[in-house]
C-alpha positions as CSV (number, residue, x, y, z in Angstrom):
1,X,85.3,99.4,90.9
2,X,82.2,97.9,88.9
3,X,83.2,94.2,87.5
4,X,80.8,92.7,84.9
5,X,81.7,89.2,83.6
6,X,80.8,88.7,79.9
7,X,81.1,85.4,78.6
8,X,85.1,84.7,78.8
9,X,85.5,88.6,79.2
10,X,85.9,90.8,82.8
11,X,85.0,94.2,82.2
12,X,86.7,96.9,84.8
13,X,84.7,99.8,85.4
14,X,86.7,102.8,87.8
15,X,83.8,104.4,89.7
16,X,85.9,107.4,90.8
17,X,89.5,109.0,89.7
18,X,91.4,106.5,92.3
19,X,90.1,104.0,90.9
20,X,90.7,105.4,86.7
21,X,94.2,106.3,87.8
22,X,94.8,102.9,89.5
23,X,93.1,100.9,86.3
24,X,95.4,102.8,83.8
25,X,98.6,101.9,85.9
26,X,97.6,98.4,85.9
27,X,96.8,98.2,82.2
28,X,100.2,100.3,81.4
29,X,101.9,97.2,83.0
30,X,99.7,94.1,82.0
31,X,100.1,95.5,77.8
32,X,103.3,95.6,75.9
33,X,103.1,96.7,72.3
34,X,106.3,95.4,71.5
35,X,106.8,92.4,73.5
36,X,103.9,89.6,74.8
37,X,101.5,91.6,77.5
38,X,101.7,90.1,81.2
39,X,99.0,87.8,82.6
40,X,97.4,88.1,85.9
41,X,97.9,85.0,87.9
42,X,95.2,83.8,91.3
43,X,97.4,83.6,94.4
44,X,95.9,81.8,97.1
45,X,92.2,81.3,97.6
46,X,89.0,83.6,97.6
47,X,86.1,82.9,100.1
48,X,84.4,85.4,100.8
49,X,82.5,83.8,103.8
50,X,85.9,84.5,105.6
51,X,85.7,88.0,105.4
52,X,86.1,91.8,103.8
53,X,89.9,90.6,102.2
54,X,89.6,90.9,98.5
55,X,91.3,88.6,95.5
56,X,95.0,88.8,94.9
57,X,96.8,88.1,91.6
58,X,100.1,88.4,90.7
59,X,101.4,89.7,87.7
60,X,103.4,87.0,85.6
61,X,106.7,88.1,84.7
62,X,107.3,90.5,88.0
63,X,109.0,90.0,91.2
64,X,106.3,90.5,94.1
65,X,108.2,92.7,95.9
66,X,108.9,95.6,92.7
67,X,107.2,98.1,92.8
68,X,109.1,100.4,90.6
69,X,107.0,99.8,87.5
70,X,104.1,101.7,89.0
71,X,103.8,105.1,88.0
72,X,100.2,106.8,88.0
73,X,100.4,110.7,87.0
74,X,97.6,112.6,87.7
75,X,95.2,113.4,84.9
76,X,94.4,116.9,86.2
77,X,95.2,119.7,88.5
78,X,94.0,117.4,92.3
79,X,95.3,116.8,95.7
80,X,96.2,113.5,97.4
81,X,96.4,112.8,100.8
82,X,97.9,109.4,102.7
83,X,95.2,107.3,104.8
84,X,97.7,106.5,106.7
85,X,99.5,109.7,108.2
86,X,96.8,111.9,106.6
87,X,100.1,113.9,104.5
88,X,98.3,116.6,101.9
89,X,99.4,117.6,98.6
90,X,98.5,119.5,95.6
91,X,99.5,118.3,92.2
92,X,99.6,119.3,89.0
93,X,98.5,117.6,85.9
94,X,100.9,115.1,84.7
95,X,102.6,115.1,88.0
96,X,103.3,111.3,89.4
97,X,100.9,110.0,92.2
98,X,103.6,109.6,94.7
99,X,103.9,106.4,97.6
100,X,103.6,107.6,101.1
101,X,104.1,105.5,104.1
102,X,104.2,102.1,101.5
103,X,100.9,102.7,99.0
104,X,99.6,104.9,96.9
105,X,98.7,108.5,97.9
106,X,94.8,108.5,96.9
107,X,92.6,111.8,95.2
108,X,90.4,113.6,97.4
109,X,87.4,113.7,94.9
């Protein structure tokens, strides 16, 4: 994922499908067209002098542990493997990404 910072503006940039299907998810849940859209809020600290461990955020308005809300379908015919048990599968378009072993199967490009 590419991130430019223009003025008061971070611009999100998917380098691969992964990363398109994970930055649609996210901006299916941070906009509401009805209601107010969600904010994402800094949780803890970032140093990256202390390591490879990325920034967290949480999403204002959800409970940390739901992750119900998260439903990436697949924007064309792919398969999706687990890095964790290495678990295969073929999908169709439109099908839902599924969880395996707590994440986010990912697309084999």
């Amino acid at each position: 994922m590419k991130i430019d910072l223009q003025k008061s503006q971070v611009l999100l940039s998917p380098e691969n499908e992964e990363e398109k299907a994970k930055l649609t998810a996210l901006w299916k849940i941070l906009v509401d067209c009805v209601g107010d859209s969600r904010k994402l809020v800094p949780v803890g600290e970032y140093v990256p002098q202390k390591g490879e461990q990325g920034a967290s955020f949480h999403i204002e308005g959800l409970e940390p542990e739901d992750n119900s809300f998260v439903e990436v379908r697949a924007e064309g015919d792919v398969q999706v493997y687990c890095r964790t048990c290495n678990k295969l599968l073929k999908l169709k378009a439109g099908e839902v990404i599924p969880i395996c072993c707590g994440k986010m199967m990912s697309i084999i490009d």
